[in-house]
N, C-alpha and C positions, 0 to 999 in steps of 0.2 A: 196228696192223699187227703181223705177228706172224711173227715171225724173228729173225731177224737174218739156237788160230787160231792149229816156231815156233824156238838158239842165242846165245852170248851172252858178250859181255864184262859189265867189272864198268862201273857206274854213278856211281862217286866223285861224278860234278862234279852229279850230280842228285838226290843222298840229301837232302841242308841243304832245297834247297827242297820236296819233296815232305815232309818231316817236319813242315815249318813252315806248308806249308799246308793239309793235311789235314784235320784235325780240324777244323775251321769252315769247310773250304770255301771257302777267299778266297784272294788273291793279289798280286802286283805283275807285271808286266812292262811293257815300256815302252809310253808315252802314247801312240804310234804304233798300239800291237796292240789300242789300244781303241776304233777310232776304228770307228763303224758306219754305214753309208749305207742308203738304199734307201728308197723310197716305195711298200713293197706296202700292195696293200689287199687288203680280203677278195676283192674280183670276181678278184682276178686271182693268187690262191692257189690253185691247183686240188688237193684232197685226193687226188681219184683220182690225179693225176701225182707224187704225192711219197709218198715210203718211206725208212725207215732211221731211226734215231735218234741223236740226240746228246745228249750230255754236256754242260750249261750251265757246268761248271765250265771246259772251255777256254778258253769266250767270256769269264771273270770277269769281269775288270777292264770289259771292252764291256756286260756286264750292270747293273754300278756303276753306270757314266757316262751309258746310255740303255737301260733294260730291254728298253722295249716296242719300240724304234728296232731293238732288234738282235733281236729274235724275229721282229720283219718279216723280217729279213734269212734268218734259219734258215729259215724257211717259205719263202723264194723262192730261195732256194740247194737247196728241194729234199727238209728232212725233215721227217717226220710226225711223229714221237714226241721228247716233251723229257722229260731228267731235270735237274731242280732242285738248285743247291747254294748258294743264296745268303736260307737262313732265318735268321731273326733277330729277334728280340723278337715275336713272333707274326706277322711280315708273311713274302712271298717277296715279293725284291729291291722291297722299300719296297711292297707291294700288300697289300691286304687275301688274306685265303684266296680268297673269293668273287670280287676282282678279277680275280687272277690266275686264275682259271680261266677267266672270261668274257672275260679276253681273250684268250688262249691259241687257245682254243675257238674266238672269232671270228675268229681267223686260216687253221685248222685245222690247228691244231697241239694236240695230245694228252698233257695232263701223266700220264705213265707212273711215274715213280720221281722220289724224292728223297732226298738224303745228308741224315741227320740226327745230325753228329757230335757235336752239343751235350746230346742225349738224356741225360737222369737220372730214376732211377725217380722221383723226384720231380715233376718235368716232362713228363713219357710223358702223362700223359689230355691236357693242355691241348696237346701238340705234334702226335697222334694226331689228334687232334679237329681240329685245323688243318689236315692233310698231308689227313684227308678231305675237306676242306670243299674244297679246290683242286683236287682234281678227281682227285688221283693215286691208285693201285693197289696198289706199293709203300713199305715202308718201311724207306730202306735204312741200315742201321749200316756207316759208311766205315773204321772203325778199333776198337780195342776201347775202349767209350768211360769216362767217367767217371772221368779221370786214369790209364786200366789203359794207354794210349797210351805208349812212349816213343822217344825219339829220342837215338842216343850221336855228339856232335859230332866227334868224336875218330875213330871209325870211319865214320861218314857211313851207322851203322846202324839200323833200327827193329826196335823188339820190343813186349815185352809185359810190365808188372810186375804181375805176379801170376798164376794158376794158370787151367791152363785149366779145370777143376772151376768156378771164379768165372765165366768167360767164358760157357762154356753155361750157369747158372743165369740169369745176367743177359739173355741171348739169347731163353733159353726163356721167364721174365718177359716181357720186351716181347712177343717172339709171339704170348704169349697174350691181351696188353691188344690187341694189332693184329688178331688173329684175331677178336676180341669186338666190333671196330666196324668189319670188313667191309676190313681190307687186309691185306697179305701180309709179311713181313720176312724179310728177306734181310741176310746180310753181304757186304761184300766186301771181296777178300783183296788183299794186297799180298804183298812176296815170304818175311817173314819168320814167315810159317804154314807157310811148309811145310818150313822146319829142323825135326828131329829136338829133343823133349826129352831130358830127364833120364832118360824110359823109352825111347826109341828111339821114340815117335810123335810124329809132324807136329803142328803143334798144327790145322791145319784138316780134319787125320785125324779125331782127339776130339770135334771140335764136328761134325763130319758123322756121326759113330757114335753120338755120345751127346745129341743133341736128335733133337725130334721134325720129320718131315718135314711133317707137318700145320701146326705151327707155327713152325718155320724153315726156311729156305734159302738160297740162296748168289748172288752173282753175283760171276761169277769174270773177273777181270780178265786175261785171256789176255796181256797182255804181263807183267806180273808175276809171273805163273806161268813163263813162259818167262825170265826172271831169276832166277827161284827154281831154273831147271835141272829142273822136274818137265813132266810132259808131259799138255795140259787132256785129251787122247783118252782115256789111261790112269786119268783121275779118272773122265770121264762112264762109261767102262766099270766101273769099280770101283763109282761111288757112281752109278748112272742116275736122272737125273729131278731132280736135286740143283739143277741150276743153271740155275736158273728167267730170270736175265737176265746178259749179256757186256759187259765193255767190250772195244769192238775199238779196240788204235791198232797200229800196225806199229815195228818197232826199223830203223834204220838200221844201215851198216856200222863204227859208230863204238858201235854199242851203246845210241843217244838214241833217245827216241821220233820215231817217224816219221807222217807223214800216213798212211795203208791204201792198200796197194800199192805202197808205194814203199820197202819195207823186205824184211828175211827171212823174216818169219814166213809158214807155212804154210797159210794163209788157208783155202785146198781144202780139204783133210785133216782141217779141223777143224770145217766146215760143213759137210764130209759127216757127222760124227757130232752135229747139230742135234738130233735128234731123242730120241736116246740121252741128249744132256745135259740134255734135260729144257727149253731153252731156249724164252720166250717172246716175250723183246724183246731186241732188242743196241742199242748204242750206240756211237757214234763219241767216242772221248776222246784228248785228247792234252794232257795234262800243261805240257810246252812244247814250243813248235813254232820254234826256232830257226830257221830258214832262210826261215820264212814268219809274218805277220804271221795269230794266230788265223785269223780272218774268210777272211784264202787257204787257211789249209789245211783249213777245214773244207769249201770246195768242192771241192780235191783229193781228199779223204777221198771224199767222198759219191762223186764220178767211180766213184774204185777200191771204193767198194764194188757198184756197179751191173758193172763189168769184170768183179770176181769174183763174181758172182752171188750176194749180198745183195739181198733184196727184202722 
């Protein structure tokens, strides 16, 4: 399905964990937020009634403890499309490639995108070759990968070591091996691409000017973007077509991420320029969801995406 967003204090008390869970895609939160129920089956899944997408990485810890238990649960909570963040030694969340899409599949649910922060040129054909065999479209880079990742405990800030010159070769690399067996690569941003370097450009300035749109793309995480202070209208108009898929979660009054709709961002204003940003699939993510236990707030999410006219 094909669709699918903003002000802002600072984030102190949520740098440590998002640094620390990034790169591999895993996490903690309490035993409680993992716990998943429901007894769908396929009769009672209906593809035509379900739309939107989410982010596997919310449900982690519920993906660890019962994979297939809580994909039942996304499918009867109401979405179509999944992005994967739980690869590892050649499986998704302990499946074969081949399982995991057969059973994805027999829920109707739609493996779309996966975070592959573990990717090294070294590893790219045998991890490629796996993300296709699963059934998914994208191949997504969640950070800059192969140690260029960093995290300063002391500021609670993430950056980058080493040059963006490195980052789009490395970018442009993988594109090409992902172009060559039929998926698409995309990065996604966090908030500290869009500080100004050493020359006064962004560094997601540089990689959006300086790869190829044939071979790379973006998916741009609109709350991040909105902490970064930059505005995602002003990129789709600058760079159009660029941002091929969204993470939608919404910020709260305190500045934390929120379930969608129940925060400040601008939701309207930015799905009216869908089209312009080049957008093919969104997804619902939320980092952590303090007030709600995962599993509740991705039903809340899904509500306020069908309010705001998400389809």
């Amino acid at each position: 399905m094909k669709t699918p967003l903003l002000k802002i204090r600072s984030l102190k008390f949520v740098g440590a964990f998002i640094a620390s869970a990034l790169l591999f895609s895993c996490g903690d939160q309490k035993k409680k937020d993992s716990k998943t129920t429901g007894e769908a089956t396929q009769d009672t899944i209906s593809e035509s009634a379900s739309f939107g997408g989410l982010a596997l990485y919310t449900l982690r810890d519920a993906m660890a403890e019962d994979a297939k238990g809580t994909l039942k649960t996304v499918a009867t909570d109401g979405y179509l499309n999944i992005e994967a963040a739980g690869y590892d030694n050649g499986l998704f969340y302990k499946m074969t490639p081949a399982d995991f899409k057969s059973f994805a599949e027999g829920i109707n649910l739609h493996p779309v995108s996966t975070h592959q922060g573990s990717v090294t040129l070294e590893n790219a054909d045998k991890m490629i070759a796996d993300v296709k065999a699963a059934g998914f479209e994208y191949f997504v880079i969640p950070v800059p990968p192969m140690g260029m990742f960093t995290f300063n405990a002391e500021s609670m800030t993430m950056g980058m070591d080493g040059t963006p010159e490195k980052l789009a070769d490395i970018l442009s690399t993988l594109g090409k091996k992902c172009d060559e067996a039929g998926l698409k690569l995309v990065y996604h941003n966090h908030d500290f691409e869009f500080k100004k370097g050493e020359d006064g450009v962004p560094l997601i300035d540089y990689l959006l000017e300086n790869t190829d749109p044939e071979l790379v793309n973006f998916q741009m995480d609109l709350y991040w973007v909105t902490k970064a202070g930059a505005d995602p209208v002003a990129y789709f108009e600058k760079y159009p077509g660029r941002f091929k898929l969204w993470h939608v979660k919404d910020m709260d009054n305190e500045g934390r991420f929120a379930p969608v709709g129940q925060g400040s961002i601008d939701f309207a204003r930015i799905l009216a320029e869908k089209e312009k940003s080049g957008m093919q699939y969104y997804f619902v993510e939320q980092d952590q969801t303090f007030n709600h236990t995962p599993l509740e707030a991705i039903k809340i999410s899904h509500k306020g995406l069908e309010e705001l006219g998400f389809n």
